[in-house]
N, C-alpha and C positions, 0 to 999 in steps of 0.2 A: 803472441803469434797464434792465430786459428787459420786452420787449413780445413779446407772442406772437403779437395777431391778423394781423401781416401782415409782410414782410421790412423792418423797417427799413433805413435805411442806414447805413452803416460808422460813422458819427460820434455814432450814438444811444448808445453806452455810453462817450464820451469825459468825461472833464472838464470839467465846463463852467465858464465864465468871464463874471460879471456886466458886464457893459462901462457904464459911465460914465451912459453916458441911461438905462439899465436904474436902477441905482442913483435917481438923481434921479426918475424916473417912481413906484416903488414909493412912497417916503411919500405923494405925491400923487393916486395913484390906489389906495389904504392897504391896500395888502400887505405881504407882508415875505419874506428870502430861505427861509423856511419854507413860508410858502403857492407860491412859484414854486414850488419842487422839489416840491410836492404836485401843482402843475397840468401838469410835467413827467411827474408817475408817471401820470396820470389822460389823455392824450394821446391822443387816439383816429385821430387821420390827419398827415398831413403833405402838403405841397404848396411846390414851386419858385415863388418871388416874382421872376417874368422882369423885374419894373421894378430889381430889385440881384440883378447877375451873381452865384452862387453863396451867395445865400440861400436860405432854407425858412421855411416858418411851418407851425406846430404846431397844430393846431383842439383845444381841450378842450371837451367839454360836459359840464353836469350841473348837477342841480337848474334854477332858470330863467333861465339865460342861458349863453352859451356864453363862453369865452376866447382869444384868440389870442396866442402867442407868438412871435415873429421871431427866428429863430438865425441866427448866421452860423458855418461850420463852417471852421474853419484846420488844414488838411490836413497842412501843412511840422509845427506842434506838436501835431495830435492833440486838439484843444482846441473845443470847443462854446463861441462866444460867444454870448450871451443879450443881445438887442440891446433889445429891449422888449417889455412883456406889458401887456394891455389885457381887459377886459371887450367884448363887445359887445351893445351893444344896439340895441332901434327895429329901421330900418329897417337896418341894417349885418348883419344878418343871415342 
């Protein structure tokens, strides 16, 4: 994953790791680990979630709604966990 419009952080080109809720959330919210890494390439900001110490969330948009993503970055192994991904819509916007 290389992004150019702005400095990512060190952990944007890590491996990443589907964790558990992520897993269970995709059939039910009917993606699959294709469409994540598509809404991973497609990534347009990033932003620190101060309510879990040392998370970020990922803003995608395109077409009519926007997606978020929640990583959790583990520094000791290098490793991008992928905590959950969601649509949003309405008023979450």
């Amino acid at each position: 994953m290389v992004k150019q419009a702005f400095d990512w952080p060190p952990w944007w080109n890590w491996e990443i790791d589907l964790w558990t809720h992520l897993e269970e959330k995709m059939e039910e919210r009917g993606f699959t680990e294709v469409d994540l890494r598509r809404m991973l390439e497609y990534a347009a900001e990033y932003r620190r979630v101060e309510r879990v110490v040392g998370s970020s969330q990922l803003g995608i948009g395109g077409g009519t709604g926007k997606s978020l993503i929640n990583v959790q970055p583990e520094p000791d192994r290098e490793i991008l966990g992928v905590v959950t991904a969601y649509e949003v819509t309405g008023e979450d916007r």
